[in-house]
N, C-alpha and C positions, 0 to 999 in steps of 0.2 A: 406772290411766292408760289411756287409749284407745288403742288402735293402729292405724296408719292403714294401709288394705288396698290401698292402690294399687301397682301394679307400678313400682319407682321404678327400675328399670333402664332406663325409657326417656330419662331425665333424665341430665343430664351434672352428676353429683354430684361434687365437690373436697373433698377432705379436707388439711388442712395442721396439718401436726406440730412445731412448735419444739424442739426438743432441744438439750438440755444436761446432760450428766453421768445420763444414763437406760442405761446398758451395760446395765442388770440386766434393765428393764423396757421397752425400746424392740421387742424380736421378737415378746412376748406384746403390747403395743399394735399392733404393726401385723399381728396376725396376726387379731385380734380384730374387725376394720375388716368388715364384712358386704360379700357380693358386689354389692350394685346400686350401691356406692363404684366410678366409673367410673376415679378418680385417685387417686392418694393423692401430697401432697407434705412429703416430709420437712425439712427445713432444719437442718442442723448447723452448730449456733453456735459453730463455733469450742470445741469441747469437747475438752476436755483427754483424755479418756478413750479408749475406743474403738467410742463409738456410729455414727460416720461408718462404719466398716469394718464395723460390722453389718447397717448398713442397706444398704451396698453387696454384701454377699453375698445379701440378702432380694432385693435387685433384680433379681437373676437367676433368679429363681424367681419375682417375682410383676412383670408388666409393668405393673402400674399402677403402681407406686413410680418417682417423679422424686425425685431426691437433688441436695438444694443446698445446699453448703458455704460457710460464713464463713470466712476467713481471721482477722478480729478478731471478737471475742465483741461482738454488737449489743444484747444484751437480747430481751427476750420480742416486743415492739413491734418490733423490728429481723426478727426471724426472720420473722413475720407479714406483714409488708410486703413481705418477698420472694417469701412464699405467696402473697399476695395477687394480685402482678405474674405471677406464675407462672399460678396459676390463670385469669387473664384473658387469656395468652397461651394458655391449652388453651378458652377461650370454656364458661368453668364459668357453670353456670346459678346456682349455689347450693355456697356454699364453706363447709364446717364446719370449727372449731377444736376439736383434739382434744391434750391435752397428749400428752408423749410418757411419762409417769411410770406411765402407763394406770390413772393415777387415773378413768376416766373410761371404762374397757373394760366396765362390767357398764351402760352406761347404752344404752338405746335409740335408736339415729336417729330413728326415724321423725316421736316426737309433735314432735319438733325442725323437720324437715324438711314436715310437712304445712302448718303457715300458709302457708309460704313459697310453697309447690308451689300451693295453692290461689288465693293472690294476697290473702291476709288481712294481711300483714304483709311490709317491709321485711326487720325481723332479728328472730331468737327468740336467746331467752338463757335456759340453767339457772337457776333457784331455787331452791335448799332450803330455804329457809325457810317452803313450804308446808305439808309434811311433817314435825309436830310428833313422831312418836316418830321416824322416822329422824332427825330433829333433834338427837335427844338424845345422838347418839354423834358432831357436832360439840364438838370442844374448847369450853372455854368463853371462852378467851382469843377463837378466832376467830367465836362471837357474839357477844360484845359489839362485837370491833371492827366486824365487819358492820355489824349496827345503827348503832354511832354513824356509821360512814363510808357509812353508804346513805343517812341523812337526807342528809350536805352533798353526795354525788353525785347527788341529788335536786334540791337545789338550785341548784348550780352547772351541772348540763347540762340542768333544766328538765325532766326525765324523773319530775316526781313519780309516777307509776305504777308506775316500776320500782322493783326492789327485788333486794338483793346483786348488788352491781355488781361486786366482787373475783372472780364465777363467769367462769372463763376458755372455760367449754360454751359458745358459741354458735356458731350459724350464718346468714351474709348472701346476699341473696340480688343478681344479679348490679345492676338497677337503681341500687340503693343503692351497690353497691363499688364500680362505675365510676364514678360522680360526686363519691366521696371527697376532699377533699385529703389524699394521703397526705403532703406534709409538717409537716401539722400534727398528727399523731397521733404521740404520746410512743414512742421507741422503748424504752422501759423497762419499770419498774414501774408507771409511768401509765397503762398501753397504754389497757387496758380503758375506764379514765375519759374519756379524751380521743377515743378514737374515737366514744364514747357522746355526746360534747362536739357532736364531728362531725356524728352523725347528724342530730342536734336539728337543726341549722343548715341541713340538706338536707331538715328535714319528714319527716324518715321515722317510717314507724312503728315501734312495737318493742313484742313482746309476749312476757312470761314465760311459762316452761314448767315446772310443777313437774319437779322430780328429788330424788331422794333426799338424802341429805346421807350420804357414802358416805367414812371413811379409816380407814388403817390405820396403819404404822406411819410413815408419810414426816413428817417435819418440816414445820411449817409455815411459808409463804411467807407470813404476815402479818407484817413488820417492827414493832415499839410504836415503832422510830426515826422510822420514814420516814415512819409514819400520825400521828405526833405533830407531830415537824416539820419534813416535807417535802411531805406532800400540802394541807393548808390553804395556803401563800403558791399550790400550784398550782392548787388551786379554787376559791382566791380570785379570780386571774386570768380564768379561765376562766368563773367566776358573772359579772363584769364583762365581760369581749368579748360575751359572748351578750348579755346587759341590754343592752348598747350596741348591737348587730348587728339584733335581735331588735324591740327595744322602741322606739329612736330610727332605725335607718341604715336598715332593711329598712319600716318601718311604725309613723307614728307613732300609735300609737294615746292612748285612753285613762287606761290603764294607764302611759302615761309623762309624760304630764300632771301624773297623781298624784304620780308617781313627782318629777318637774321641781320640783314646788312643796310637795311633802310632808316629804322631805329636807331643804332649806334652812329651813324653819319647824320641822322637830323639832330641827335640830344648833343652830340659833340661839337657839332657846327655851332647850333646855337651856344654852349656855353664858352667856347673861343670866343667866338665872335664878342658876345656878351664881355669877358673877360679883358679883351683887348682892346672895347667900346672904353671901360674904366680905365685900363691902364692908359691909351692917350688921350681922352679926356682929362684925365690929372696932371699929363704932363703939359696940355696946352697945343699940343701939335697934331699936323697930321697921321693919321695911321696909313704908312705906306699901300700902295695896290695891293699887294702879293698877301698880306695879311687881311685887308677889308674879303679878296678875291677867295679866301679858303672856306671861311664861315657862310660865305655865300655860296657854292659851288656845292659844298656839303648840306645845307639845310634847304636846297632844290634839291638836289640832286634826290637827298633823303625821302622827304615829304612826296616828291613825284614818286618812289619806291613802297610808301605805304599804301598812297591812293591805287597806286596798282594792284596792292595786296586786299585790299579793300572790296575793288571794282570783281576779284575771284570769288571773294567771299559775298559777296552778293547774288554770285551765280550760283552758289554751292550749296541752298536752299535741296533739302531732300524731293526726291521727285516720280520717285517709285514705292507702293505700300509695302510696308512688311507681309501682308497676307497676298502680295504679288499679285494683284489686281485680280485674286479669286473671289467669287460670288458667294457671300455665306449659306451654307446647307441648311436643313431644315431640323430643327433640335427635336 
């Protein structure tokens, strides 16, 4: 992995920590954080345990730690939002997400922070899925669900380029965080997806970083409940507002033309067809040409008008930064 040699202590770098139930692992995470980290912000979720009281004894010893406490447990997406509000009150150039479980302690800033710094990219995000033998010491439960849940996060926020959207490693740079709606980004388990949802919707770029695939004994955070049946009715949502935002409200293009007239010709075809299958089927005879020939004509016809729509939207991945490939100045 390359390493990037710049002096990054001149940048006003944000670090934001979610925490929850981390008493074991929150001192060697935040001890871990390299010096050109100008910030570090913790956020205690309302955790039951005593990471709040550790992190307030670390505070005293290291002045970069800001400590912000939930009174109700907000979720992953809740704790981050307040980082994020936090961060933009200290005029963070570039805020990175580091869990607090320090899953995440043996990994690099830098290749993370270099697009950013350079003006190559919006947001960088970990992937491990570059990384075929570190790969091998991911459970197998959490590649499969990767894979399946990276195609529909693919789909659903238009990011076909990215890949392992469940990686919680990323870093934004300030361009992009400032113009967020944060109320539309899931304060849960959705975080990741929805703000990715986001990004789409502001033209940002977004570019993968390899990382290792790196665990040990912690439990994993991949639900089979939530990824079965809770995240589809929300990607579905989310696949629709963008197609609608995206394709008809922001620019009507092409691609929704197809989209306008391709739809209505393949759901029609098939249910004639469908319809006309039972009704001569019941009566025993054949179904003339001209009726088999309509259902047919229209659900090709149709179907080759989505994949077209499809094949645009696959090119239509953002491709210039918001900070318009300017080089971050020195804070």
């Amino acid at each position: 992995m390359k390493v990037f040699s710049a002096n990054l202590e001149q940048y006003n770098l944000v670090v934001v920590i979610p925490s929850y139930k981390v008493e074991k692992q929150i001192e060697e995470t935040l001890r871990s954080i390299p010096e050109f980290i100008r910030n570090i912000i913790v956020v205690d979720d309302a955790s039951p345990d005593d990471t709040g009281k550790i992190v307030a004894q670390l505070q005293k010893k290291d002045s970069r730690i800001t400590l912000i406490t939930h009174a109700i447990n907000e979720g992953v997406g809740g704790a981050m939002l307040s980082g994020f509000k936090k961060a933009l009150e200290l005029n963070a150039q570039i805020v990175v997400k580091i869990d607090g479980d320090g899953q995440m302690s043996q990994y690099d800033l830098r290749p993370l922070l270099e697009p950013l710094i350079l003006g190559e990219a919006d947001f960088t995000k970990g992937n491990r899925f570059r990384d075929f033998n570190a790969l091998k010491s991911m459970p197998l439960i959490r590649q499969i669900g990767n894979i399946g849940l990276s195609f529909l996060v693919k789909a659903s926020t238009g990011y076909w380029n990215c890949f392992d959207p469940t990686n919680g490693f990323f870093a934004i740079r300030y361009e992009a965080l400032k113009t967020l709606s944060f109320d539309r980004i899931h304060k849960r388990f959705f975080f990741e997806t929805s703000l990715l949802g986001e990004l789409y919707l502001l033209d940002a770029f977004i570019k993968d970083i390899p990382y290792p695939a790196i665990y040990g004994n912690e439990v994993s955070n991949l639900s089979i409940r939530k990824t079965l049946f809770e995240f589809p009715p929300k990607l579905t949502l989310m696949f629709l507002r963008r197609i609608f935002l995206k394709k008809f409200l922001f620019d009507f293009g092409i691609d929704a033309l197809y989209l306008s007239s391709g739809i209505p010709m393949f759901l029609f075809g098939l249910a004639f067809g469908i319809i006309k299958w039972i009704k001569y089927a019941r009566l025993g005879v054949p179904a003339p040409t001209g009726t088999i020939m309509i259902p047919v004509v229209l659900v090709i016809l149709g179907f080759q008008l989505i994949l077209a729509a499809i094949s645009i939207d696959l090119q239509a991945i953002p491709e210039t930064p918001l900070c318009s490939n300017k080089k971050m100045t020195s804070f």
